[in-house]
N, C-alpha and C positions, 0 to 999 in steps of 0.2 A: 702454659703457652710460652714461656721465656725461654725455651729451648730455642723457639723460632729467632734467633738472634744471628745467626750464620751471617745470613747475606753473602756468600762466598761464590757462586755456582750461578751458570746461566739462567737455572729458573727463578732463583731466589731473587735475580736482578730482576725479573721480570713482579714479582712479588715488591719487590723495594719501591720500584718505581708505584705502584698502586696505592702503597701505604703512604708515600709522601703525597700523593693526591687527595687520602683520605684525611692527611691528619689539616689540609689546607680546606678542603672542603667534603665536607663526609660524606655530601649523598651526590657529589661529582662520579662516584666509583658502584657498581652494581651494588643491590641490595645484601645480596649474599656475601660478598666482601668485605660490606658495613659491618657486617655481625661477625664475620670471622676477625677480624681486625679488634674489634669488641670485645672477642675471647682473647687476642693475643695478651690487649694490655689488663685486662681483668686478672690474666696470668702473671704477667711482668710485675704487675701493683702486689697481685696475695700469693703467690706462688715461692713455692718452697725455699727455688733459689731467685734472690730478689734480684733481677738484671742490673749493670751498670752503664749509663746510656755511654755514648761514644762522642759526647759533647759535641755535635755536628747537630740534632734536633733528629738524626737518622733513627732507622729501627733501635732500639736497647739490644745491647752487647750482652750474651747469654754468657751464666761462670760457664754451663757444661752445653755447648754443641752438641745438637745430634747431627747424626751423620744423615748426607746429602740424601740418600737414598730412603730413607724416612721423609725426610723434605718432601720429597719425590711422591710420595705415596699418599702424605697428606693430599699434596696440590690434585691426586689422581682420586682420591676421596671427593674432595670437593666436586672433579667433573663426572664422577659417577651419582654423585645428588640431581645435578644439573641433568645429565643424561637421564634419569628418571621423568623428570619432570619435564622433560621433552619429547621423551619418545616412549616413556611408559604405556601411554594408551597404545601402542604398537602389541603389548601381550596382556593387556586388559582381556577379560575374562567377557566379553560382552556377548557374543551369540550363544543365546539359550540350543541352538541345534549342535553343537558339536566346537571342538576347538578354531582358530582363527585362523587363515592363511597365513604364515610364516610371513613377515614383512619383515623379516630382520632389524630388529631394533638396536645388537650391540650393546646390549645390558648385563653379559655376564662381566665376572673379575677380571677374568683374562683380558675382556678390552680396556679396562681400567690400567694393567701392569699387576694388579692384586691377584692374590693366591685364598685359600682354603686358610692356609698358616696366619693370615690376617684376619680372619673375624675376631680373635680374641684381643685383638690390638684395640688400645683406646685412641681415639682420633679427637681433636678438635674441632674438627668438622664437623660435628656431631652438632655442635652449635646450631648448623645450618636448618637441622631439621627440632632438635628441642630445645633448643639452649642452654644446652650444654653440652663437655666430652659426651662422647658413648662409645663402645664396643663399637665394628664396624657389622658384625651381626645384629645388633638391636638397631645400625642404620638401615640395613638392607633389609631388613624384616618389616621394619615400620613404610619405607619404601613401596616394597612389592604390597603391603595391605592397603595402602594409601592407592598406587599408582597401575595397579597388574590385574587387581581382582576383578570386581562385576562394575567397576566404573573408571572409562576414560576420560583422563580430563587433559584438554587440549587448552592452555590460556596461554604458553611462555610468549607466542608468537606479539601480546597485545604490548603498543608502545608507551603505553601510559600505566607509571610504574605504581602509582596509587593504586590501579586497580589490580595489576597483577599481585602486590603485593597482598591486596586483601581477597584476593583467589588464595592465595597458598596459606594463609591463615587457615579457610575456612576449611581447603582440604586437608592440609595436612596437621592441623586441632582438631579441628570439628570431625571432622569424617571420620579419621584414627578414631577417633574415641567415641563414633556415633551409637547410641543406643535407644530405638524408640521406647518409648514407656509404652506400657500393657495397655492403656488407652488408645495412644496411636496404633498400634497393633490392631487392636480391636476394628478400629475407624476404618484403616487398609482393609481387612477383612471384610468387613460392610460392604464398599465400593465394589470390592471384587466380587463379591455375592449379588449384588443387583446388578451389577456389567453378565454375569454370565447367566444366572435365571433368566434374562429377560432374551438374550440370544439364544436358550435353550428353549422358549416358548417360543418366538419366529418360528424356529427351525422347526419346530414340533405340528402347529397350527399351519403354517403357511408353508407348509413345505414345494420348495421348486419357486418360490416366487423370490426376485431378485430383492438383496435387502443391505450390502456390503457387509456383513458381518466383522465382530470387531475380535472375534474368535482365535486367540493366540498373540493379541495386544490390549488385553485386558485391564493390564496397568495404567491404558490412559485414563480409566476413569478416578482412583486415585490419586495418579498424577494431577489432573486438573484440580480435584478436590482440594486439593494441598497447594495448588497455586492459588485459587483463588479466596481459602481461607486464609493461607498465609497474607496474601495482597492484603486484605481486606484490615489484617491487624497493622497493615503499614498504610494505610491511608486508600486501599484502592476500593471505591464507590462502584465504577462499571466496568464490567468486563464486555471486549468485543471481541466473537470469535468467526477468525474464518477457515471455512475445513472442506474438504472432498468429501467423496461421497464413505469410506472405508471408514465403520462405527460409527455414523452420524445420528442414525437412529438413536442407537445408545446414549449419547453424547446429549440428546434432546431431552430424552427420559430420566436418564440419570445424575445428568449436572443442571439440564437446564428446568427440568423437573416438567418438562409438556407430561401430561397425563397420558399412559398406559392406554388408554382408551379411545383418544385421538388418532394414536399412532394405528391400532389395529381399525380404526375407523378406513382410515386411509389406505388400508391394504383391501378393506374389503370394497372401497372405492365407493364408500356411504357419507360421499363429501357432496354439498351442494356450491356451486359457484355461483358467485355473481354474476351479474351481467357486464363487468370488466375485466374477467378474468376466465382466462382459459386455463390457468394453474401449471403446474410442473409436477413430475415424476414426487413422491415423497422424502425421497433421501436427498432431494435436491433446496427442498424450502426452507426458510430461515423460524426464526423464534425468540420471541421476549419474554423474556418474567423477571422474579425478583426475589432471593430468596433468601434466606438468615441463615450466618456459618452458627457454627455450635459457640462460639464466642458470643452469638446476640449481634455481631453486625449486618445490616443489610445492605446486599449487594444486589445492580443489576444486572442482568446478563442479557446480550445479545446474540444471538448467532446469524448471523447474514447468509441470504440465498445465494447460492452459488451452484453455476450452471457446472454439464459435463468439461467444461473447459479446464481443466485442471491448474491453479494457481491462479485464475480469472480473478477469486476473489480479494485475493490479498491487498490491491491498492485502492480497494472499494473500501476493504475493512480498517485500515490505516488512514484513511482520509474522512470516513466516518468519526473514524475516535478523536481526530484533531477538529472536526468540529465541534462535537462534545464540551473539549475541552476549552477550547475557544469559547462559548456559549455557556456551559453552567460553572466554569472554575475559571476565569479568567482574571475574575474582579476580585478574588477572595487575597486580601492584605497578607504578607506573609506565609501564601500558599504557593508550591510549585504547579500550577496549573495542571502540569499534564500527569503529576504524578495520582490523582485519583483514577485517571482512565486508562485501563489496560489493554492493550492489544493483543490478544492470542493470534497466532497462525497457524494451525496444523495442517502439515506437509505429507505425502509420500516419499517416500525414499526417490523413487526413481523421477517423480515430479519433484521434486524440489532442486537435485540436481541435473535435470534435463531443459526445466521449464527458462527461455527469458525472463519470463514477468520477473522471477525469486530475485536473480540479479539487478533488474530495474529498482524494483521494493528499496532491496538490503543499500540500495547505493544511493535510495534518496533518504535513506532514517537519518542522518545527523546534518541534513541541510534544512535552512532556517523556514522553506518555503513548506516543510514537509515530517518537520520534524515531531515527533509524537511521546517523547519521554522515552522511547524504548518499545521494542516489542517482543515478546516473547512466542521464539518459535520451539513450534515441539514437532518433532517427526515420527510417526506411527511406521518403521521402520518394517517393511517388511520380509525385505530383503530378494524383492524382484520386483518387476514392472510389466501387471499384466501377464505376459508369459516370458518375459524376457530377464534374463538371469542380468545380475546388479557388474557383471563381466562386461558385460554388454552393452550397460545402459549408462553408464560414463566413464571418465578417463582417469579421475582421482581415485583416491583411496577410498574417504569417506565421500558420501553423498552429501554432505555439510558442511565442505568448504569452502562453499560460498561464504560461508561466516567472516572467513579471514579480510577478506576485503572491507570492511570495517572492525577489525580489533575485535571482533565479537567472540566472549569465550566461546566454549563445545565442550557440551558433558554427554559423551558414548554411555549410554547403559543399558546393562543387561534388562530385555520384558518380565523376563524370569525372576526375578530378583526386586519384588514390588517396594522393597526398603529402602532400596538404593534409588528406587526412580520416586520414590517419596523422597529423600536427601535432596538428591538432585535440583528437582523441581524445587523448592525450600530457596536453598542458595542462587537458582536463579530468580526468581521472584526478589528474594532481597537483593539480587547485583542488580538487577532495571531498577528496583525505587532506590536504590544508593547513587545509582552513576547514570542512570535516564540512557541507556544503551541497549541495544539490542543483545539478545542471547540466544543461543541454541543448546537442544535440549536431544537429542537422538538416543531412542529407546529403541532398539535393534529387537527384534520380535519375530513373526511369522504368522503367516495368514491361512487359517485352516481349511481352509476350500480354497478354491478357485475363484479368479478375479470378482465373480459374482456366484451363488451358491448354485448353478445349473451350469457351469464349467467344470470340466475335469481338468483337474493340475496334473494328476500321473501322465496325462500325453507328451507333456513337455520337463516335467521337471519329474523324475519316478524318483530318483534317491532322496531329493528332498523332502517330499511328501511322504516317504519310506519311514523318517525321522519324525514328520511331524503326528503323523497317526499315533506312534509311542508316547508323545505328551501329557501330561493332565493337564485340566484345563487349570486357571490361574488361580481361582479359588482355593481348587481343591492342593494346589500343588504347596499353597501358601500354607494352609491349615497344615500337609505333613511336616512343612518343616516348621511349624511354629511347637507342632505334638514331639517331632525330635528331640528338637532344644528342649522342653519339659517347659516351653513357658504355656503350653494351654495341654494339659493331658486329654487323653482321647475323650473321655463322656462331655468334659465340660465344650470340645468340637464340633462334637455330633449334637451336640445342643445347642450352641449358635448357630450351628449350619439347620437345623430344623427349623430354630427361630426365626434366623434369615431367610429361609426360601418359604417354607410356611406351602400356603396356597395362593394362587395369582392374586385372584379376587382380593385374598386381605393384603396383600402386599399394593396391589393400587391402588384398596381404601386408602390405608397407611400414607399413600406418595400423596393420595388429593388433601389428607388431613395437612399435609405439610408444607402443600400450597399455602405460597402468600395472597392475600387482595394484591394486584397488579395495582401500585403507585405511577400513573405516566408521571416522566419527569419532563421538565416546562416544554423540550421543543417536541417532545412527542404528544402533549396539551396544544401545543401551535398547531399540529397537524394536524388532530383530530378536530381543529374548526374549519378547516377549509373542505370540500365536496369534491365528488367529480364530476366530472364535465358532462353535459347533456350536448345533443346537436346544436340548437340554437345557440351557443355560447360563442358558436365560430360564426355566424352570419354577421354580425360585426364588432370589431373590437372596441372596449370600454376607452371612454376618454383617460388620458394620462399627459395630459399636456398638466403646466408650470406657472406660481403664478408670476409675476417680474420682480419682487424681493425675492424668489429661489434664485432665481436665473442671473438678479444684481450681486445674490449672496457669493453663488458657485464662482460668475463671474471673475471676482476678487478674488477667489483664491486663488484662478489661473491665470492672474495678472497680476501677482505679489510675490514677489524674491525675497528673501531674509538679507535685513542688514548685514553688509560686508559682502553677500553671495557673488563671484566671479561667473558671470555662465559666458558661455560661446558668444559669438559676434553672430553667429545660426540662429539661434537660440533667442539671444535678445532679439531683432528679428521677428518671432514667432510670438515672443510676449508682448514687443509693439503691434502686431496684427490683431492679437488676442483682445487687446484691450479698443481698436477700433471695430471689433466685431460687439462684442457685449455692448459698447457704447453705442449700437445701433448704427453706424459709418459702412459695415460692410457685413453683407450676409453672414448667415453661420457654413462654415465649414467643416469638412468631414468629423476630422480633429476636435473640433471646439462641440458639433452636436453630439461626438460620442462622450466628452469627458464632461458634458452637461448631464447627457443621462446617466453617470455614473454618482456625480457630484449630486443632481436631486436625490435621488437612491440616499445617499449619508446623509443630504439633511432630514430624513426622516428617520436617521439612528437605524439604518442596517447595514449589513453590512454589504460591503462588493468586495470579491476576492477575484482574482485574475492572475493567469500562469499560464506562461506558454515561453516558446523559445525568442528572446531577443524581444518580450514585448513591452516593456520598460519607457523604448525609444520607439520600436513596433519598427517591425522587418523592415519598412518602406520609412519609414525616418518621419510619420506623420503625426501619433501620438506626443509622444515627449510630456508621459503623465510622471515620470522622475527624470529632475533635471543635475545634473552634474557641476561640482565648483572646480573653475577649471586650474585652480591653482593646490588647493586640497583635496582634490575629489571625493568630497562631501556631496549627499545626497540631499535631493528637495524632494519630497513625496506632495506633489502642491493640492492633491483634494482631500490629503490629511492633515491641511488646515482650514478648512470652511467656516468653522464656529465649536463651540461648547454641546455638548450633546451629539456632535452627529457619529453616526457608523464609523467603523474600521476601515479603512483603505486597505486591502493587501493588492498588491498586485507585486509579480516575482517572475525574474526571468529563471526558467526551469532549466533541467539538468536536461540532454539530448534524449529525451524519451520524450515517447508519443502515448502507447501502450500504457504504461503505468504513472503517468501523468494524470492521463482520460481520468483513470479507472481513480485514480487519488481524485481526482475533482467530483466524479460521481458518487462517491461515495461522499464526498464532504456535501454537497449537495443533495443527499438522501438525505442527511443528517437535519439539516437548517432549513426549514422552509422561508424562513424570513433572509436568507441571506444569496443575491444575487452573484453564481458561481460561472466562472466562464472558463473557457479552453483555448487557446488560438493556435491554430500551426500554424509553422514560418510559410508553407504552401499549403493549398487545399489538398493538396492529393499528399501530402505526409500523414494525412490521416488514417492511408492503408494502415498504416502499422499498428493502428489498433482497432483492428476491425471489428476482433472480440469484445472488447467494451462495446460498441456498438450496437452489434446483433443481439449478443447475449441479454446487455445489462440497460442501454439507453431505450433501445427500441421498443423494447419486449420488457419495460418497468410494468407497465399495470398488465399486461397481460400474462407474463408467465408468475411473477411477483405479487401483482396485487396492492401495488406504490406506487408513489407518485415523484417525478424529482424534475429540478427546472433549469439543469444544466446547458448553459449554453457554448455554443460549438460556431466559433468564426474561423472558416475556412477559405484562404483567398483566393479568387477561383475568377479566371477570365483568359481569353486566348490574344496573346500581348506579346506571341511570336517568341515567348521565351523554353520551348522544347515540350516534350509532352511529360516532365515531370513534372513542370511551373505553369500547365495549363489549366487541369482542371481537377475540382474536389471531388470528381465523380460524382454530381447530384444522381443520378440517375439511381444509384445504391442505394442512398437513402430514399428513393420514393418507393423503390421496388418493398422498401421498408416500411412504408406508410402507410396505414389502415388503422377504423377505430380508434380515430382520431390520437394516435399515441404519440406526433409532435409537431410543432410545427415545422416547415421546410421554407423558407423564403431568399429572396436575392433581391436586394435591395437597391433604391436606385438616390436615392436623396439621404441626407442627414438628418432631416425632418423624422424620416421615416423609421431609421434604425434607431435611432432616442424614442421614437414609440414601442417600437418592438421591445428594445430591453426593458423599458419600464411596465411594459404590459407583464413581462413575466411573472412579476410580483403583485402586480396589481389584480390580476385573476382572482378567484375567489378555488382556483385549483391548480396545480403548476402540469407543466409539459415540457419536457427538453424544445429546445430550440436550436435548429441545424441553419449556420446563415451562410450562404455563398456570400462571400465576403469581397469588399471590391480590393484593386490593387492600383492600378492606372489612375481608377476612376477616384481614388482617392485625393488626387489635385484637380481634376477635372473641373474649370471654371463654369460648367454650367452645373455640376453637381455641386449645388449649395441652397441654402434655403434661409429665407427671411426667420425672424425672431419672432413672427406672429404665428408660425409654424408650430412653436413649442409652448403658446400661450392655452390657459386654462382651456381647456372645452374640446382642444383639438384632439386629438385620438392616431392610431396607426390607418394606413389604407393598405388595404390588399390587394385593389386594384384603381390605376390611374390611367384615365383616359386622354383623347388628345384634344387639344384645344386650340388646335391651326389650322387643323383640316376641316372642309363643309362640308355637315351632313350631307346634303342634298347632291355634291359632287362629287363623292367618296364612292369607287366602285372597287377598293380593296383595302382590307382591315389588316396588319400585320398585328398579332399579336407576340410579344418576346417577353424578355425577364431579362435585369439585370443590367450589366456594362454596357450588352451590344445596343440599347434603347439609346445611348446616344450619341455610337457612330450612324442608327437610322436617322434618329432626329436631325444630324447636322447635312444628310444626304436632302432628309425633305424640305428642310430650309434652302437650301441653296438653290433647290430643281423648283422649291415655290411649288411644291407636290401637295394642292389644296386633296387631292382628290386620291388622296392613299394616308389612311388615319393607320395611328399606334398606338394600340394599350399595352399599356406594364400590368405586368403578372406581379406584382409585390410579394404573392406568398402563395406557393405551388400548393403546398398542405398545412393544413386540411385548404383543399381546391376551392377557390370563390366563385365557384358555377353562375349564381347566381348575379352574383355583381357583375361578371364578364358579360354573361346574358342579357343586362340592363343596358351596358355601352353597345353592347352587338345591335338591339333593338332600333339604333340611332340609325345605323347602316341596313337596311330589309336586303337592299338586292347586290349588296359588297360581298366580294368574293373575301374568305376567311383562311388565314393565310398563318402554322404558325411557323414561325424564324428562330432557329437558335445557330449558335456558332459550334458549338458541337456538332461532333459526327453524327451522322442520322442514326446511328445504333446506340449512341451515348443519350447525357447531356435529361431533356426532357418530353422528349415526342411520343416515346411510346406510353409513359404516364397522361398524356393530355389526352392519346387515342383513348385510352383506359377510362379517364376521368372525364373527357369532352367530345363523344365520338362524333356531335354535331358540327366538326371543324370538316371532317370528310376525309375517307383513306388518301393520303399522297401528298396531302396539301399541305406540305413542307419545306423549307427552303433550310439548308445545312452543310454541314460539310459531308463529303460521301461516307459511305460506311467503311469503319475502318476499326484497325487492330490498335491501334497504337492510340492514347486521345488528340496527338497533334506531329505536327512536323518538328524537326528537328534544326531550321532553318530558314531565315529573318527574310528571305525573299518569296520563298516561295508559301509560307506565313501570310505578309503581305496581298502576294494576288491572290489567296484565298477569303481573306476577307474580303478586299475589294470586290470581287465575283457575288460574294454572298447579300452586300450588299446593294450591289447591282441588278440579280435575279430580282428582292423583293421589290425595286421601282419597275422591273422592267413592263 
């Protein structure tokens, strides 16, 4: 390298300038620089002719220059390493159907300035790739094998040079020189062999019945194999998988190990339900077990129910794992928590880059409210969507990248090619337990039928499906080129392959022999002591009141600042009311009974987690469960300091998502039965945006599922003339959603009353999501406040409150409402001295308090029954009450008129509409 001594020429200047950067700071200059610079003086030091420096500290002074145009050629050496490694996967070899669309990658010599005449040149750049000289033939050789063949690897993009740098180790060592041993060989073969016997028995048995077949992506079941053996030799204890419907069957049978037997149970539809359960399609339901790799370690596996919704399931399955790990690896001394729980995602091609949810997911993995160690995605690449060509069905190149928005590598590989997508899988598995990052994994494949196996694909795609009929399947295509190579001659082929396929019957002895005993691990022990609900469990709720050492304990923690803490002149304020409220001087308030019921919650050692946007300080400035130093802004989390032993506080202001928030929370909440999980949107009606969590996953837990989860959903919902976006949560949705007792639905009117609710969720002996119209106004509201014997031992939630102004005997009209509007009536009946028009509060819509409303009704025999809401007469809750209370009578309604919109969009005409509303029910 002491040739490089010139310096003479504009590039060389640009050269000079780098090396005085390196030799001041070495890893101030790219990685690839480091090492070329590395070769120079290696060269200068032992090299033939020994340089003479130019006593300035500059590059060494060469005895013999080479000429500039050599210079030139290195430096063009070097950007053709770089251009490999950038834009290689551009002529990677990855669809098994035929060659790749031309994306011009600018890989040959000529864009370099190099010729033919140059492969026999020795370069220094060589460095780059073995370190040392080479031929620029054995650079470009090792290149295109590394960078062209049946694996694209996309990392340069990532900005964290750790990791990229240990991406180009593994591919450009490891890969170059990758060779499975005849065992690993073997093992591949196996996977393949039970991925396709078992879709050739579907296909065979059940023929015409819908099953997504996993036929012409075969490899994922070795792939998986290999991630989760591999994980497992790096510390990963559970795997959580969440996947569509395309190979799930397989995916059940052959990784998760469900019994052979089950599956065709289910086809022949000789399943019994419970009495909770209406169940779901099969390809749709989830699966646990537990099973031991070939190493002796045991692993658990999950795979989560996940509706037609495609990518519904993914912030179920991430919020799940971060439970997990939260709860059995949290406390282990010198352990990375999250690194035993692994997160699988398997994607479709066309859902993965079509879906929002993918983006919501991949944009919360490395924030702290959400963060899981890493997930690893794999895409079952089919290369359409449905009937829609992958032209079609986005605007990128790949369907994967999505990745780039967090630095996530991307390894393209060929389905074809079950070695490479063993590689693959291998190094991503070790980049998530090295660097707790997410990765992507895209095995480019094809789908042998049609979207479901009673579709014809020739209607829409004929030359594709032209190509895929000429296939072998993966087995067999593996075994010829394994008989090629000479590493498995023909007899000893046809001999494993009779082994492996055998007859059904001994191949599903063989799987039940290899069943484990099912170990629950503690929180799935938690949940098999709780029941389900009977009816009688809702005619009235258990007591969950407090005794006054919780209430003095909690107290103190929301009236104590850390020495030196600066908080706001607000704020102080807030902790002087706080501490005449606890001291008994002044009712409890919104604020104080909600962060009471959160606070008893941790002194019983559970946990409360809470996410939502802005709710830190809570949209309305009412909370203030983290308080701010306003000279450091430093945080105070004040109910995670109550005492020794208690629960975890999380509460965390989220990233702009609703959607994949939900679905992170319900799933964290599948996960913990002991740990009370909540959601808040900044509006009740931002809730639209994830409606799918909703229908699919909150509503329809025990009955499409057969689960139980006790997520709660505060929604702020009242008409306070702020537009029809900031008016209402849509209760009405959720009731239409309500049956079989699947959650509760309430709209609360006291602080009293929602410190019962929350603490009820847990104190059940069965959990239920919980949907609260949640107040906003009413949140200062001086008559919404409630004494401290409210929350004393013995007390309990009410579902329904009657009135205590009005005289039976003069009462000739009963308003019943819910909610906020209870007391702009109330302050109407006070003032008009209206003995003789009483109001019951609705506490809790569902499951319906018939009964209790029946008992106050009883008081009033010949009162007209009236109910009142501030909703539109087609919104809101009336047609649920006709539903649930038809003895109220058609019409006998007081609302706003029926309408398209849920409110006005302006403060006056807002205004006379309530007033009016209010005015009809005295009149």
């Amino acid at each position: 390298m002491e040739k490089y001594s010139y310096i003479a020429n504009s590039e060389a200047a640009y050269i000079e300038d780098l090396y005085q950067k390196y030799l001041q700071q070495p890893d101030s200059v790219d990685l690839s620089w480091q090492r070329f610079f590395e070769g120079f003086e290696f060269s200068a030091k032992y090299g033939e002719n020994k340089p003479k420096s130019n006593g300035n500290g500059a590059a060494p002074v060469a005895e013999t220059p080479i000429s500039a145009s050599h210079t030139r050629k290195e430096m063009e050496v070097v950007h053709l390493i770089r251009g490999y490694r950038q834009r290689g996967h551009l002529m990677s070899q990855t669809n098994p159907l035929g060659p790749r669309k031309n994306r011009y990658p600018e890989l040959d010599l000529k864009d370099f300035n190099l010729a033919e005449a140059d492969l026999e040149t020795v370069f220094e750049a060589g460095i780059e790739v073995f370190g040392r000289a080479a031929k620029l033939r054995e650079i470009v050789d090792a290149l295109r094998k590394v960078y062209t063949e049946k694996v694209g690897f996309e990392y340069q993009y990532i900005r964290d040079r750790r990791a990229k740098s240990w991406l180009r180790k593994k591919i450009e060592q490891e890969y170059l020189n990758f060779t499975p041993t005849i065992e690993q060989k073997k093992r591949i073969l196996e996977k393949l062999n039970d991925a396709v016997t078992f879709e050739n028995f579907l296909h065979t048995k059940f023929l015409g019945k819908k099953r997504f077949s996993l036929e012409g992506g075969e490899a994922t079941i070795p792939a998986l194999d290999v991630a989760i053996n591999r994980g497992a030799e790096l510390g990963v204890e559970e795997v959580v998988i969440g996947m569509a419907h395309r190979g799930r069957l397989n995916v059940l049978t052959n990784v998760l190990q469900k019994p052979y037997e089950q599956v065709f149970n289910e086809f022949e539809e000789n399943v019994e339900l419970d009495e909770f359960s209406d169940g779901d399609v099969k390809y749709h339901m989830g699966y646990e077990s537990q099973i031991e790799t070939p190493e002796g370690k045991a692993v658990s596996l999950k795979l989560m129910a996940n509706p037609s919704h495609l990518e519904a399931v993914n912030p179920a399955v991430v919020g799940y794992a971060r439970a997990r790990a939260d709860e059995h690896y949290g406390h282990i001394e010198g352990q990375d928590k999250y690194d035993p729980v692994l997160p699988i995602l398997i994607h479709g091609d066309a859902a993965v880059a079509g879906q929002g949810i993918v983006y919501e997911v991949t944009q919360m993995s490395n924030l702290p409210a959400y963060y899981t160690g890493g997930t690893l995605h794999f895409v079952i690449n089919n290369q359409i969507g449905f009937t829609t060509d992958h032209e079609d069905d986005r605007s990128s190149i790949y369907c994967s990248d999505i990745a780039k928005i967090v630095d996530a590598p991307i390894f393209h590989v060929n389905g074809n090619d079950p070695e490479a997508v063993a590689f693959v899988m291998k190094v991503a598995i070790e980049f998530r337990q090295e660097f707790n990052r997410d990765v992507f994994v895209d095995m480019v494949c094809y789908r042998k039928y049609g979207h479901n196996e009673s579709d014809e694909p020739r209607f829409t795609q004929p030359t594709m499906y032209s190509k895929i009929s000429q296939q072998l399947n993966g087995r067999d295509l593996y075994l010829k080129v394994l008989t090629e190579r000479g590493e498995l001659d023909a007899q000893i082929a046809d001999q494993m392959k009779a082994e492996l396929e055998g007859e059904l019957q001994d191949l599903l002895q063989k799987v039940k022999q290899k069943q484990l005993p099912y170990k629950r691990p503690k929180l799935e022990r938690d949940w098999a002591e709780l029941r389900r609900s009977v009816p009688e469990d809702f005619e009235k709720s258990p007591a969950t009141g407090i005794s006054k050492e919780v209430i003095e304990k909690v107290g103190q923690a929301l009236t104590s600042l850390p020495e030196g803490f600066k908080a706001l002149k607000q704020i102080e304020k807030v902790i002087e009311e706080r501490k005449q409220i606890f001291a008994g001087e002044k009712p409890l308030n919104w604020s104080s009974g909600e962060l009471l019921a959160y606070g008893s919650i941790l002194t019983e050692g559970k946990t409360v987690r809470m996410t939502g946007q802005d709710i830190q300080r809570g949209t309305f400035s009412h909370r203030h469960a983290v308080l701010h130093d306003t000279e450091t802004n430093a945080n105070h989390n004040s109910l995670a300091h109550i005492g020794e032993g208690q629960g975890k506080f999380e509460i965390y202001n989220s990233l702009l998502s609703e959607y994949g928030v939900m679905g992170f929370e319900y799933g964290y909440a599948m996960a913990n039965p002991h740990a009370l999980v909540i959601w808040e949107a900044q509006f009740g009606d931002f809730v639209n945006g994830a409606q799918i969590m909703i229908d699919q996953f909150i509503a329809a837990t025990e009955s499409k599922w057969n689960a139980m989860n006790g997520l709660v959903l505060l929604l702020p919902h009242g008409y306070e003339g702020q537009g029809p976006e900031h008016s209402s949560a849509r209760p009405e949705r959720f009731l239409i959603l309500s049956a079989e007792y699947n959650m509760y639905v309430c709209n609360i009117t006291t602080p009293a009353n929602y410190f019962h609710m929350i603490r009820r969720q847990l104190a059940l002996p069965f959990r239920k999501p919980a949907i609260l119209m949640s107040p906003k106004s009413m949140l200062r509201h001086p008559m919404a406040v409630s004494p401290l014997s409210d929350f004393a031992e013995g007390t309990s939630f009410r579902e329904t409150i009657g009135d205590e102004f009005a005289e039976p005997k003069k009462v000739k009209k009963v308003l019943l409402c819910t909610g906020k509007l209870y007391w702009e009536l109330l302050d109407k009946q006070q003032k008009d001295n209206r003995k003789d028009v009483a109001i019951i509060r609705v506490e809790q819509l569902y499951p319906f308090p018939k009964k209790q409303i029946q008992a106050y009704l009883d008081q009033y025999k010949k009162a007209e029954v009236i109910w009142v809401q501030e909703e539109p007469e087609n919104m809101g809750y009336w047609s649920f009450i006709l539903r649930e209370f038809p003895q109220i009578g058609l019409g006998k309604v007081i609302a706003r008129k029926a309408s398209a919109s849920p409110a006005t969009g302006y403060m006056k005409i807002h205004a006379k509409e309530q007033a009016e509303l209010i005015e009809q029910a005295f009149s």
